[in-house]
OpenMM code with the backbone's topology and positions (N, CA, C; nanometers):
from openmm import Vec3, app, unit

residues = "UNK UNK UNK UNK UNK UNK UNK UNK UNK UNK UNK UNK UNK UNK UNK UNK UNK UNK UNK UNK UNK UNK UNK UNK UNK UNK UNK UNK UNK UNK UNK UNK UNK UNK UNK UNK UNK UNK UNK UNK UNK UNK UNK UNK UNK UNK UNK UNK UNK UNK UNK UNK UNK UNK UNK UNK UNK UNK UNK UNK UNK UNK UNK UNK UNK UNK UNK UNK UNK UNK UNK UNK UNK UNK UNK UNK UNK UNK UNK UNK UNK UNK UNK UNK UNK UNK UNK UNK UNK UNK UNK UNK UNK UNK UNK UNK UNK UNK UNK UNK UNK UNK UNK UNK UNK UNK UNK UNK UNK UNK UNK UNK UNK UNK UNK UNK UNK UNK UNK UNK UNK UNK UNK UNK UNK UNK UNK UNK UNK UNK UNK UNK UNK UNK UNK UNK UNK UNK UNK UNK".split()
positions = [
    Vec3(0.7886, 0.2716, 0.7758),
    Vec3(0.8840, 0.1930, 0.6980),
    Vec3(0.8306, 0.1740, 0.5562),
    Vec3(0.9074, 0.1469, 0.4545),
    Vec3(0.8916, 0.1218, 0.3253),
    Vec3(0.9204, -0.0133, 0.2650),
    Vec3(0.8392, -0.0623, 0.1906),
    Vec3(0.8633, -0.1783, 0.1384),
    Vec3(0.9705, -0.2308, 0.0291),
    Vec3(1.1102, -0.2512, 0.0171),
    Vec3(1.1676, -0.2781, -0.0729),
    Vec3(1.1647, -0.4143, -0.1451),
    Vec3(1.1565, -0.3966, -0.2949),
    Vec3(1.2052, -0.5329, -0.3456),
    Vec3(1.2899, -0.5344, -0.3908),
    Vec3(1.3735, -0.6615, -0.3582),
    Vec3(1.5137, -0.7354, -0.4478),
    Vec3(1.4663, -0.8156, -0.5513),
    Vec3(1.4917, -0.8401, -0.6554),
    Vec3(1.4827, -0.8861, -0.7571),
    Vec3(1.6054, -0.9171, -0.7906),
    Vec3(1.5921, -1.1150, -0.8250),
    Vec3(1.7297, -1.1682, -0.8016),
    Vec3(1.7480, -1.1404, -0.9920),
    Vec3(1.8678, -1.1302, -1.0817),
    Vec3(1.8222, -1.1631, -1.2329),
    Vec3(2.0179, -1.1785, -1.2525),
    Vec3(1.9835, -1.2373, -1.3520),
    Vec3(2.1081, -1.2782, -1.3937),
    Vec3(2.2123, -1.2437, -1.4767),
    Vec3(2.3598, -1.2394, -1.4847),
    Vec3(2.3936, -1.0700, -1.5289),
    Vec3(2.4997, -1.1220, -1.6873),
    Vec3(2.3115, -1.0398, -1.7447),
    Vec3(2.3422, -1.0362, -1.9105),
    Vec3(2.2781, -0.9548, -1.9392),
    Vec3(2.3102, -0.8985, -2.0643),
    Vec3(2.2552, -0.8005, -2.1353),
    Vec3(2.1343, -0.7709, -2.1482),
    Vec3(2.0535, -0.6557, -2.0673),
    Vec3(1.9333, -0.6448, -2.1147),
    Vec3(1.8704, -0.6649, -1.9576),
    Vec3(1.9064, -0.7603, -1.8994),
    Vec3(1.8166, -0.8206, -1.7567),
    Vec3(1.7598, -0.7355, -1.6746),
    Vec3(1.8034, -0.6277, -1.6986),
    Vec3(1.7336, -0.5170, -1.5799),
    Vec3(1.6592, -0.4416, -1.6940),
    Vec3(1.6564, -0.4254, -1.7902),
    Vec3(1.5690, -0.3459, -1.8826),
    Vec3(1.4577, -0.4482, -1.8664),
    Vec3(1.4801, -0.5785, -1.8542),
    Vec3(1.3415, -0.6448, -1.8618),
    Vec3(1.2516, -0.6265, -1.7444),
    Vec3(1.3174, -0.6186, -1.6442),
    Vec3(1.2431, -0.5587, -1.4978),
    Vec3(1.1482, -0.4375, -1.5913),
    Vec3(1.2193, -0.3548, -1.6050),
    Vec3(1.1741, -0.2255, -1.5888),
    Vec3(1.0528, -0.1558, -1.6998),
    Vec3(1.0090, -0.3012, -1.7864),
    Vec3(0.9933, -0.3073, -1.8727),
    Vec3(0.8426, -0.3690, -1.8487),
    Vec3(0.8436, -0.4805, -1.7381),
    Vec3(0.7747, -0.5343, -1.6970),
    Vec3(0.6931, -0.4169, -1.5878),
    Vec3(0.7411, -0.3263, -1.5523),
    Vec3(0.6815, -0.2471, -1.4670),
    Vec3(0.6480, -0.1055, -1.5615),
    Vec3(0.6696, -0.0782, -1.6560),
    Vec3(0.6164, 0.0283, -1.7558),
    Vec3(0.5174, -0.0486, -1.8104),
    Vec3(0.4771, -0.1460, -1.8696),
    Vec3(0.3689, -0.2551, -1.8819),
    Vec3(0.2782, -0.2390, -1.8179),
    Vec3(0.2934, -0.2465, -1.6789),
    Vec3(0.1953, -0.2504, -1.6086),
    Vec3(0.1711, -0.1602, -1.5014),
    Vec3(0.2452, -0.0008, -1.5631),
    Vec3(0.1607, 0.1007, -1.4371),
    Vec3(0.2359, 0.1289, -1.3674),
    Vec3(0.3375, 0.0592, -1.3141),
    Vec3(0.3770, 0.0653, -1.1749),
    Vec3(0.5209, 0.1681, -1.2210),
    Vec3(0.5353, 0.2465, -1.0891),
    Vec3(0.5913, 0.3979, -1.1058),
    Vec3(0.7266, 0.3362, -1.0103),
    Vec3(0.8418, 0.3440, -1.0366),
    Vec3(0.9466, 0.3368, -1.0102),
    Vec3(1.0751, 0.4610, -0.9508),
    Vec3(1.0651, 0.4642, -0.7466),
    Vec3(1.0678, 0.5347, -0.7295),
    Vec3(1.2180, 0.5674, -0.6408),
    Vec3(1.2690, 0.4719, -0.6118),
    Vec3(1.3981, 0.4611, -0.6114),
    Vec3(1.4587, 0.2975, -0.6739),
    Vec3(1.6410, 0.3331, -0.6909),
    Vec3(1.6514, 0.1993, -0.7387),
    Vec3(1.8409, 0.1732, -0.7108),
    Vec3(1.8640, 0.0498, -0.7078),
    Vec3(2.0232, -0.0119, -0.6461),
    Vec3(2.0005, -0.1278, -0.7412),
    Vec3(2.1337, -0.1260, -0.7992),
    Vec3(2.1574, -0.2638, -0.8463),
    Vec3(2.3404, -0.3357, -0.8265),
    Vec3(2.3461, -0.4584, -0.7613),
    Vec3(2.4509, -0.5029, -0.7660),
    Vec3(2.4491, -0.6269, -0.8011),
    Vec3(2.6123, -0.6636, -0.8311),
    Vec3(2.6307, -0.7822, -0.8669),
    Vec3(2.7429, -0.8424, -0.7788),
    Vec3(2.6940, -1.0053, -0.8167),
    Vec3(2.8222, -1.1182, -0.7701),
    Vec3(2.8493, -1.1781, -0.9004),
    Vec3(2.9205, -1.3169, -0.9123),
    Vec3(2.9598, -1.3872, -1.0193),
    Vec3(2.8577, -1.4415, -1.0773),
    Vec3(2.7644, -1.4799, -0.9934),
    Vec3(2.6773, -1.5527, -1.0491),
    Vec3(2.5206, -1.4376, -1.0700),
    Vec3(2.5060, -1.3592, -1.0468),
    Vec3(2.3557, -1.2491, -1.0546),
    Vec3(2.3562, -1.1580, -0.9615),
    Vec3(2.2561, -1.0747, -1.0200),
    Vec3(2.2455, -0.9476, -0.9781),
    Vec3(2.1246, -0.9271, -0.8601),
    Vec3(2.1555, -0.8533, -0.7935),
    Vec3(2.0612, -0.7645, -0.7070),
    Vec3(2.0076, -0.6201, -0.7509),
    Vec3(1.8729, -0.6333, -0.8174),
    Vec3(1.8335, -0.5096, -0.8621),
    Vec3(1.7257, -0.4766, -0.7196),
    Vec3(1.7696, -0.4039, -0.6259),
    Vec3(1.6895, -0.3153, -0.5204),
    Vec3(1.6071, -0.2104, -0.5719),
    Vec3(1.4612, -0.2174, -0.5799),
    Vec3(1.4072, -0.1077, -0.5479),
    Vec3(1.2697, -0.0619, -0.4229),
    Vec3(1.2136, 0.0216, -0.4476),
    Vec3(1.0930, 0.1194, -0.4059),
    Vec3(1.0125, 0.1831, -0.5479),
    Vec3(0.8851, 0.0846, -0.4759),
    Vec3(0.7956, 0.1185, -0.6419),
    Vec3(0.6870, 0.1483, -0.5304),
    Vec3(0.5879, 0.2021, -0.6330),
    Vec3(0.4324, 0.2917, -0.5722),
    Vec3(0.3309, 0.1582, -0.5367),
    Vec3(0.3348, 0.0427, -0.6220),
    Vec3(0.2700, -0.0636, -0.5582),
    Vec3(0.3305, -0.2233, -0.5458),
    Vec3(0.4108, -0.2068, -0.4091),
    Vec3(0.5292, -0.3122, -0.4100),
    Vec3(0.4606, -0.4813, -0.3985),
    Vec3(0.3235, -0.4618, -0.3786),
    Vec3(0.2889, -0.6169, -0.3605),
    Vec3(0.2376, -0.6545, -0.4772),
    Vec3(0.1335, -0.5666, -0.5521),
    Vec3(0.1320, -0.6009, -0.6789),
    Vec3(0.2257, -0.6181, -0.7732),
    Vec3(0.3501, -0.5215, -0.7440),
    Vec3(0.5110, -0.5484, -0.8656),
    Vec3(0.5436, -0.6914, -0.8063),
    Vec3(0.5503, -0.7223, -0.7105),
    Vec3(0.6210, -0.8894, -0.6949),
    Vec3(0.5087, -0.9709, -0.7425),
    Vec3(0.4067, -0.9490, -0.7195),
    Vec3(0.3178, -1.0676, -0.8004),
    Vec3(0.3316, -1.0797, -1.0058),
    Vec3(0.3057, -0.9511, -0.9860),
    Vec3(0.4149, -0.9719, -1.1284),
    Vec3(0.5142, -1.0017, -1.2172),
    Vec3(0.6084, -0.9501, -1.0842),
    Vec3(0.7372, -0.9901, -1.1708),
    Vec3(0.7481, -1.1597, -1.1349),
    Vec3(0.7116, -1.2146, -1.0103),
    Vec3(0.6840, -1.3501, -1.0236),
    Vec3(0.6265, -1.4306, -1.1139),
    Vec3(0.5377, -1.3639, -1.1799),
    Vec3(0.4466, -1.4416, -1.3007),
    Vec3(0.5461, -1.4549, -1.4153),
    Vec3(0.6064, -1.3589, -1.4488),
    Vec3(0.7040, -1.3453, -1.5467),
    Vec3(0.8329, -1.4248, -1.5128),
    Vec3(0.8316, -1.4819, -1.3918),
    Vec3(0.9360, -1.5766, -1.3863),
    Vec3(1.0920, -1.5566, -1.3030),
    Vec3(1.0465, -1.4404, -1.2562),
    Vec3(1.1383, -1.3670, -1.1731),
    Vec3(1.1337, -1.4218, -1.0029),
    Vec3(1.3002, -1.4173, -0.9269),
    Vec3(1.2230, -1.4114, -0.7902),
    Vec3(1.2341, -1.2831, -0.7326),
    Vec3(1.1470, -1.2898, -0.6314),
    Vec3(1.1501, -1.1258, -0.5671),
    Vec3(1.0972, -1.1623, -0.4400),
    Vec3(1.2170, -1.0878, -0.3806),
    Vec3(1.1777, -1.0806, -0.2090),
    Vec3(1.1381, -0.9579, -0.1876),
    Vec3(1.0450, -0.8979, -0.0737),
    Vec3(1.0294, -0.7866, -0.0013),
    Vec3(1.0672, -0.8165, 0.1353),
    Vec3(1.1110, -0.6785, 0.1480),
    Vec3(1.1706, -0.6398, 0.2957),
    Vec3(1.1750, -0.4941, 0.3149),
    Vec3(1.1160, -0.4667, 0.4306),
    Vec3(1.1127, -0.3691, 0.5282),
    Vec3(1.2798, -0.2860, 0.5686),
    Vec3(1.2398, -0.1313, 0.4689),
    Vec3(1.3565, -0.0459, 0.5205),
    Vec3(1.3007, 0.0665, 0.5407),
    Vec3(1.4115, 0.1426, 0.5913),
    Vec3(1.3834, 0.3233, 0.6707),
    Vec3(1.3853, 0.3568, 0.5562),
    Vec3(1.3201, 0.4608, 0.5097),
    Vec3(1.3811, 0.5663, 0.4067),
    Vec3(1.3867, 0.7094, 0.5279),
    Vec3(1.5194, 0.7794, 0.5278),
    Vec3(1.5161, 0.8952, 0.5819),
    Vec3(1.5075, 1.0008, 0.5252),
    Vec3(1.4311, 1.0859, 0.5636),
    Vec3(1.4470, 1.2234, 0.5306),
    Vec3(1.5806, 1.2948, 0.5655),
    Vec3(1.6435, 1.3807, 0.4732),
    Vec3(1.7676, 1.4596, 0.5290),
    Vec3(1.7266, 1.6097, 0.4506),
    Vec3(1.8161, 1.6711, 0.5474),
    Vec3(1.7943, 1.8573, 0.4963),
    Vec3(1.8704, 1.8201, 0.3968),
    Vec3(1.8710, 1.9132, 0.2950),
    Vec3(1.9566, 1.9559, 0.2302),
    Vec3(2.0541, 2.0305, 0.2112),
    Vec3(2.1431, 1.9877, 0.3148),
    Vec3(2.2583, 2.0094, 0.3724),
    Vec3(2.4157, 2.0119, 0.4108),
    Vec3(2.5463, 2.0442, 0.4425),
    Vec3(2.6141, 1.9766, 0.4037),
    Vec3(2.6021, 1.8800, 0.5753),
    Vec3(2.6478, 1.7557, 0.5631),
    Vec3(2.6847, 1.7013, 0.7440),
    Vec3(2.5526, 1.6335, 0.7976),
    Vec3(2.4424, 1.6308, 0.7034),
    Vec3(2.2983, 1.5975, 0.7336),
    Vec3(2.3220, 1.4483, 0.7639),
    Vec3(2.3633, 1.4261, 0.6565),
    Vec3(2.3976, 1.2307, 0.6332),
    Vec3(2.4685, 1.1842, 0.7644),
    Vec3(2.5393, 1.2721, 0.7553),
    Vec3(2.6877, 1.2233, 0.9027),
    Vec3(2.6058, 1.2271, 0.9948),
    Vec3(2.5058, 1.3388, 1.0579),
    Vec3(2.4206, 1.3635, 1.1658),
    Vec3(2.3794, 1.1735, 1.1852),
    Vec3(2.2552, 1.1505, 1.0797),
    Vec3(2.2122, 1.0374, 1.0833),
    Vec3(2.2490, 0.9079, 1.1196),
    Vec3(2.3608, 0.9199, 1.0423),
    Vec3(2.4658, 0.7726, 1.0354),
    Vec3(2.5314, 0.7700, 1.2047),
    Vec3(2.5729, 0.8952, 1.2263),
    Vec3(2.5710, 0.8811, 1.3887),
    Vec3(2.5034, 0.8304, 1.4951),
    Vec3(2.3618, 0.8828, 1.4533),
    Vec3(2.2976, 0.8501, 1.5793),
    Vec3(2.2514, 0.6310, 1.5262),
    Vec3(2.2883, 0.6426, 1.4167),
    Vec3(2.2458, 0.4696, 1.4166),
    Vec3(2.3796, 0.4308, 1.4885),
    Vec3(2.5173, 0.4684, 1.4398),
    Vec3(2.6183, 0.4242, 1.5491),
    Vec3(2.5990, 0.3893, 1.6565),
    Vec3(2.6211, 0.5435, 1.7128),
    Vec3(2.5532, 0.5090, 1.8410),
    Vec3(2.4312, 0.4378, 1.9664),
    Vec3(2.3255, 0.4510, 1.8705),
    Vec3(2.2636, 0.3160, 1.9061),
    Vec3(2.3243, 0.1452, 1.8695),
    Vec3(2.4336, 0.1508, 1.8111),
    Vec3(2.4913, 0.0667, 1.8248),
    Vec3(2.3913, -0.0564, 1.6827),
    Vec3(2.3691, 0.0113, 1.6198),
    Vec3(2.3007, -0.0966, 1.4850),
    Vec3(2.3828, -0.1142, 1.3490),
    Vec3(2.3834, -0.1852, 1.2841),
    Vec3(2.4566, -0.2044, 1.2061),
    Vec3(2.3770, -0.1746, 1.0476),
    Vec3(2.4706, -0.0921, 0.9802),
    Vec3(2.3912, -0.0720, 0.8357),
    Vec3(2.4114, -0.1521, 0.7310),
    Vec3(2.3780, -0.2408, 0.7274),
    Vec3(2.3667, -0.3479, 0.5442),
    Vec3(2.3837, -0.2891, 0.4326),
    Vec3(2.2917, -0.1760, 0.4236),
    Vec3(2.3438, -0.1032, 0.2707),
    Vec3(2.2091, 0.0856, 0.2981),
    Vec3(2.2844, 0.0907, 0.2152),
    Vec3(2.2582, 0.2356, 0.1794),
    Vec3(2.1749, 0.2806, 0.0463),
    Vec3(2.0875, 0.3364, -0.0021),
    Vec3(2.1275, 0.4103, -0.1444),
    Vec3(1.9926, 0.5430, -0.1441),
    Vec3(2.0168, 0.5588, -0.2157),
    Vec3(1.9624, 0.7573, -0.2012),
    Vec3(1.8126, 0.6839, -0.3041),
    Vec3(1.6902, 0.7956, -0.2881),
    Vec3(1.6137, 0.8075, -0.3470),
    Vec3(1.5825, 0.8801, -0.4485),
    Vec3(1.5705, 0.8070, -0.6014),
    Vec3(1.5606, 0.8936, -0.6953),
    Vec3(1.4705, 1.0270, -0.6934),
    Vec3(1.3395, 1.0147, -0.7513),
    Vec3(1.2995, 1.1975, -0.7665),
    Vec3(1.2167, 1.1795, -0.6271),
    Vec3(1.1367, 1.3082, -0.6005),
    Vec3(1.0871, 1.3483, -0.4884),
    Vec3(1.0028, 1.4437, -0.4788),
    Vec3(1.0270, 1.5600, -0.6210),
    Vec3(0.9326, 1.6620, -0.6713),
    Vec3(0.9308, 1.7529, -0.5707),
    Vec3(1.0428, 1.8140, -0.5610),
    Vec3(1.0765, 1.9904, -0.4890),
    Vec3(1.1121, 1.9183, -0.3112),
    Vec3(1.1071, 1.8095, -0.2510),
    Vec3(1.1121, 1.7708, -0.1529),
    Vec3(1.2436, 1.7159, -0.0844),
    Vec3(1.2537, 1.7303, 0.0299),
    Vec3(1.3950, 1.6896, 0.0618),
    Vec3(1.4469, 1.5521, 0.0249),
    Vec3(1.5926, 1.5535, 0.0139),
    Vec3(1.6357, 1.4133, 0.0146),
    Vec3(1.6010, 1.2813, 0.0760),
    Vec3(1.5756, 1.1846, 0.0588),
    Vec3(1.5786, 1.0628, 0.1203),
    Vec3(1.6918, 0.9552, 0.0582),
    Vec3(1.7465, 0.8732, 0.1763),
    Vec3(1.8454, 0.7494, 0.1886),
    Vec3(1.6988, 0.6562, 0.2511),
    Vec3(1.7422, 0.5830, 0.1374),
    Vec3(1.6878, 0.4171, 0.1856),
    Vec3(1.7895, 0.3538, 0.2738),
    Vec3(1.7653, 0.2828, 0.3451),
    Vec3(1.8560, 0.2113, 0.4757),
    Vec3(1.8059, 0.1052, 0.4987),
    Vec3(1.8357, -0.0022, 0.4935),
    Vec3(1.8432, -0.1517, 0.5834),
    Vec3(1.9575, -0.1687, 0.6864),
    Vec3(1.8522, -0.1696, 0.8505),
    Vec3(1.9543, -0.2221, 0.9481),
    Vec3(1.9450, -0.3663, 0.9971),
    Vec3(2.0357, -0.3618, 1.0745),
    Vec3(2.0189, -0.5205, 1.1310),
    Vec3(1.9259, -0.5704, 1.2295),
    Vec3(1.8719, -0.4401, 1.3002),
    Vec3(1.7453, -0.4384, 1.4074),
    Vec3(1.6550, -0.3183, 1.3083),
    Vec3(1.5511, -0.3530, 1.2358),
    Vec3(1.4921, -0.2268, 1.1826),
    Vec3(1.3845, -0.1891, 1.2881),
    Vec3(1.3362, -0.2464, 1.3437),
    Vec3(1.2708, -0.1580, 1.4710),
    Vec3(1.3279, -0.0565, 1.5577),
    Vec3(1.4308, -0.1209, 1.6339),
    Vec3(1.5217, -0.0512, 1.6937),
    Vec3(1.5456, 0.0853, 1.6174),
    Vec3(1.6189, 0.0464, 1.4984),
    Vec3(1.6121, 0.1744, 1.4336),
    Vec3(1.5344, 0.2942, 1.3758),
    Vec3(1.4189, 0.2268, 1.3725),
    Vec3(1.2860, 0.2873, 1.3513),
    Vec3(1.2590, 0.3841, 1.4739),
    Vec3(1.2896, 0.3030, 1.5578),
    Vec3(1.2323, 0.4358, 1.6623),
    Vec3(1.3581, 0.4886, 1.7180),
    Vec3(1.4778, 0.4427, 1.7413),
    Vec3(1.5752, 0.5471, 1.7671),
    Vec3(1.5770, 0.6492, 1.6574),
    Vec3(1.5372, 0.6303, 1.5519),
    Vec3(1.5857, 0.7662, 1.4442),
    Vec3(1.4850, 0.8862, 1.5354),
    Vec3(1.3477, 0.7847, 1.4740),
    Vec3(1.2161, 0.8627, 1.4980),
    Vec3(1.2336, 0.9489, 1.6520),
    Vec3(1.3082, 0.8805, 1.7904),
    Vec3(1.3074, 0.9562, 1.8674),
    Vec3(1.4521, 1.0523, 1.8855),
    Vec3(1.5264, 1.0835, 1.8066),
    Vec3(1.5928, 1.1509, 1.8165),
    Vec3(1.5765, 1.2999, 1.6647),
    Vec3(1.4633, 1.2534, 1.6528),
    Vec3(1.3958, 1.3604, 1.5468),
    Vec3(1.4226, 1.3777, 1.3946),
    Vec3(1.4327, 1.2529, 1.3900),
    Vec3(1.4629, 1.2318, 1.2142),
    Vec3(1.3688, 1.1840, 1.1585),
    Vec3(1.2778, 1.2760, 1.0573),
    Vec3(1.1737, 1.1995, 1.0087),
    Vec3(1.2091, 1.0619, 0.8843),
    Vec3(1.1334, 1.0245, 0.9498),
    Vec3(1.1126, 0.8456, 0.8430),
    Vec3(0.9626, 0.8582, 0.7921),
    Vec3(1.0533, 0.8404, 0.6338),
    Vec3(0.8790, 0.8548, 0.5524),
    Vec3(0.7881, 0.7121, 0.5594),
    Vec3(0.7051, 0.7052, 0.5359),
    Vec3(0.5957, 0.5680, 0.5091),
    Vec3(0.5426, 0.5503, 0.3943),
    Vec3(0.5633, 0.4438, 0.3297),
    Vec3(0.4748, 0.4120, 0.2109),
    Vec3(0.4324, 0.5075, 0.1785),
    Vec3(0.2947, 0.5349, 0.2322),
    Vec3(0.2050, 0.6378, 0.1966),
    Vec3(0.2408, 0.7457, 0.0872),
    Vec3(0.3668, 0.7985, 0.1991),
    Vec3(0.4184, 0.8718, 0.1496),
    Vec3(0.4777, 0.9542, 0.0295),
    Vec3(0.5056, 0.8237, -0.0320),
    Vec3(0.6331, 0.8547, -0.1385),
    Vec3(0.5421, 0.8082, -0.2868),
    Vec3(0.4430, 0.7983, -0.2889),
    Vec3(0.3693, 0.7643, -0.4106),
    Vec3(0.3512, 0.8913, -0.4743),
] * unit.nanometer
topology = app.Topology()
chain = topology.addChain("A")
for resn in residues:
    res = topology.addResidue(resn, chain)
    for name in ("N", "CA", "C"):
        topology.addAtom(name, app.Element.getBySymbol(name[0]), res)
């Protein structure tokens, strides 16, 4: 599993450049990324190369930031790969929260970041029906 942070910020001009700004500052390599909004602020989601040191940071700077535990999957590069996947979480019967693809990867297959509602469960139903799930490690 991979460590994501949300980073709550508030939606005006500039607010996510300051994230990102705060993490070119200080090193940290930015390796996928989601951002949404409500009325009142934004949800900037990502996957960075050192996720406990980026929240201690962006906390200092005054930010909040949660981490939480998601799949990132590997998919062929394919057409029907995605559908394959999204099936077998169906069918185990889990529910998907959100979705979003992984920026670069350097010649390597695609990955979808995923948050389910049981991430264990899903962790190993993917894993035993032969879908690789990358790890931290991994993706640096």
């Amino acid at each position: 599993m991979l460590k994501q942070l949300s980073v709550f910020v508030e939606n005006e001009i500039g607010s996510l450049a300051k994230i990102t700004t705060v993490l070119r500052e200080n090193g940290i390599n930015l390796r996928a990324i989601s951002s949404f909004d409500s009325p009142e602020f934004g949800i900037m989601r990502m996957i960075v190369d050192k996720p406990e040191y980026t929240k201690e940071i962006l906390t200092s700077k005054g930010f909040v930031v949660k981490i939480t535990d998601v799949l990132a999957v590997e998919l062929e590069d394919k057409p029907g790969d995605l559908d394959r996947v999204l099936n077998i979480i169906s069918i185990a019967g889990l529910t998907i929260n959100y979705i979003y693809s992984f920026v670069i990867r350097d010649g390597k297959s695609p990955l979808m970041v995923i948050h389910l509602d049981n991430m264990e469960k899903g962790y190993l139903t993917l894993k035993a029906n032969g879908v690789k799930v990358i790890d931290q490690e991994e993706i640096v």
